[in-house]
Every structure is written in C-alpha cells, then in structure tokens.
N, C-alpha and C positions, 0 to 999 in steps of 0.2 A: 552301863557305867555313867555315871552321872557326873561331869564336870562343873565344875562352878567357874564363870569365868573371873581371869585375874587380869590384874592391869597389863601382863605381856600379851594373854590371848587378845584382849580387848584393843590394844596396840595394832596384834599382828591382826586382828578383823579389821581395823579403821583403815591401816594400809594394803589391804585387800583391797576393799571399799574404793579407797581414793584412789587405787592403780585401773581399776574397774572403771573408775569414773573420767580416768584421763584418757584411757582405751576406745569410750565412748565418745570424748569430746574429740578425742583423734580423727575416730570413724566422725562425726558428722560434718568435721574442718574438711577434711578429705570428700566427704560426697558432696558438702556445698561449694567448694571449690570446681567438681567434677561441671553440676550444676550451672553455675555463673559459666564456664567454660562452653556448654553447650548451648547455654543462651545467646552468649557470646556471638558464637559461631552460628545460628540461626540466624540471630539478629543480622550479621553480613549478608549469609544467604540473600535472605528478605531484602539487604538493602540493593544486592546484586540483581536479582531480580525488578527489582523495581524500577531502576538503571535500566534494565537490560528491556522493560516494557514500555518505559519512555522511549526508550530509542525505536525499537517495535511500534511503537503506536507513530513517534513522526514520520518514521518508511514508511507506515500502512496511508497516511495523512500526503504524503507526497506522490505514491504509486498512485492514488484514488486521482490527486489533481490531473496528471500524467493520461491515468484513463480516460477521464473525461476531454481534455485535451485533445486525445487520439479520436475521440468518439466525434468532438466538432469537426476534426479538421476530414473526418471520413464521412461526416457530413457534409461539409464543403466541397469535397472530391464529389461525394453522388454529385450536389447539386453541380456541378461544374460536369458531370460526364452527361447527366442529364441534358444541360446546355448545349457542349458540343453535340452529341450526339442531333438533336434539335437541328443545330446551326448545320450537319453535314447534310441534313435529310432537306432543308432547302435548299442547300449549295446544290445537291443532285436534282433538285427539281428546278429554280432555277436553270441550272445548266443543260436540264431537258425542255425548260420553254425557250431557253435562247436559240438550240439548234432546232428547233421546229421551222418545216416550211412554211413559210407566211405567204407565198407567192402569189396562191390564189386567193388572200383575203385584202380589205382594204391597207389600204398605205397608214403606217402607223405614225409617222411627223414627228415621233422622239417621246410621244407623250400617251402610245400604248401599252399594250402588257408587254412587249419584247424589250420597248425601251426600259421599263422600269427594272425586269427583269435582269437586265445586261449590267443598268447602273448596280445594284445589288450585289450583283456577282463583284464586279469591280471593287465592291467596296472591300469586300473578302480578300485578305493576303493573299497571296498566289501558292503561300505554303498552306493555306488553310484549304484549297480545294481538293 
C-alpha cells in the first residue's frame, strides 16, 4: 500500500521528529550534567589530595630535620662517652700511679710523676672518680 503523505502524516512525523529531538537533547542535559558533577567531584578529590600532600610533605620536611637532630646529638653523646670513657681510663691510672710505693725511689719535691699525678686527680670532681 502505498500512502502519499498528507499535511496530518507530515505534522504527526515533524512531532515525532521534534519529541525524538527533545528525548535527545534530555539525554545529553542529563549526561552533561552527570559529567560536570564528576569532574566536579574529582576536581576536590585532587584538590584534597593535594592538601593532604602538602601537609605530608611538611611532616616528612620536619621528621627529616628531627632525625638529623637526633643523629648530631648521638653524635655528641658518642663523642662525649668517648671522652669520659678517656677521662675514667686516666682517673684509674692516675689513681694507680698515686698509690704506688715510691719509698725506694728518689724523693719527688712536688715536682715528680706522683705529684703531677695527684695534682690531676685533684682536679677531677670526687663524683667523677
């Protein structure tokens, strides 16, 4: 059958058409909206993150000073245990040439090994021996 169209069919196709076409312009309001929405929400992500690695990177920038810190001051401690350690290994020897018997060597007048010896120790806190 062969219809010829008439100004109704021709009507009711243009408002096909035009319902067709607001269907489509629905659907793409709609997924550019979806769209924008998820950029949206990335876009924070990203800036949360970003936020969140500045903050991360000034901890990492303070912990580092921190370690190094720790790293002099257990420096300082060797070289300080070194030290005493040093200073106690005289005090015992010291303290071994002051109790030595001198009796049979000459007389030392203040200005031998015992005296220097003695003044040394002296100089030494009484807590530090």
């Amino acid at each position: 059958m062969n219809t010829r169209p008439t100004p109704e069919t021709d009507a009711e196709n243009d408002l096909q058409c035009e319902l067709a076409a607001w269907e489509l312009l629905k659907e793409a309001r709609r997924e550019r909206d979806e769209a924008r929405k998820q950029g949206n929400d990335m876009r924070e992500k990203w800036l949360a993150k970003g936020q969140c690695c500045e903050y991360l990177g000034a901890e990492l920038h303070e912990a580092i000073k921190q370690r190094d810190r720790l790293a002099e001051i257990l420096g300082d401690m060797k070289t300080l245990s070194e030290i005493t350690e040093q200073r106690d290994r005289l005090a015992e020897a010291l303290q071994m040439i002051t109790t030595f018997d001198y009796t049979d060597m000459q007389c030392d007048n203040g200005h031998g090994c015992r005296s220097v010896a003695q003044k040394a120790l002296q100089s030494l806190t009484p807590n530090e021996l």
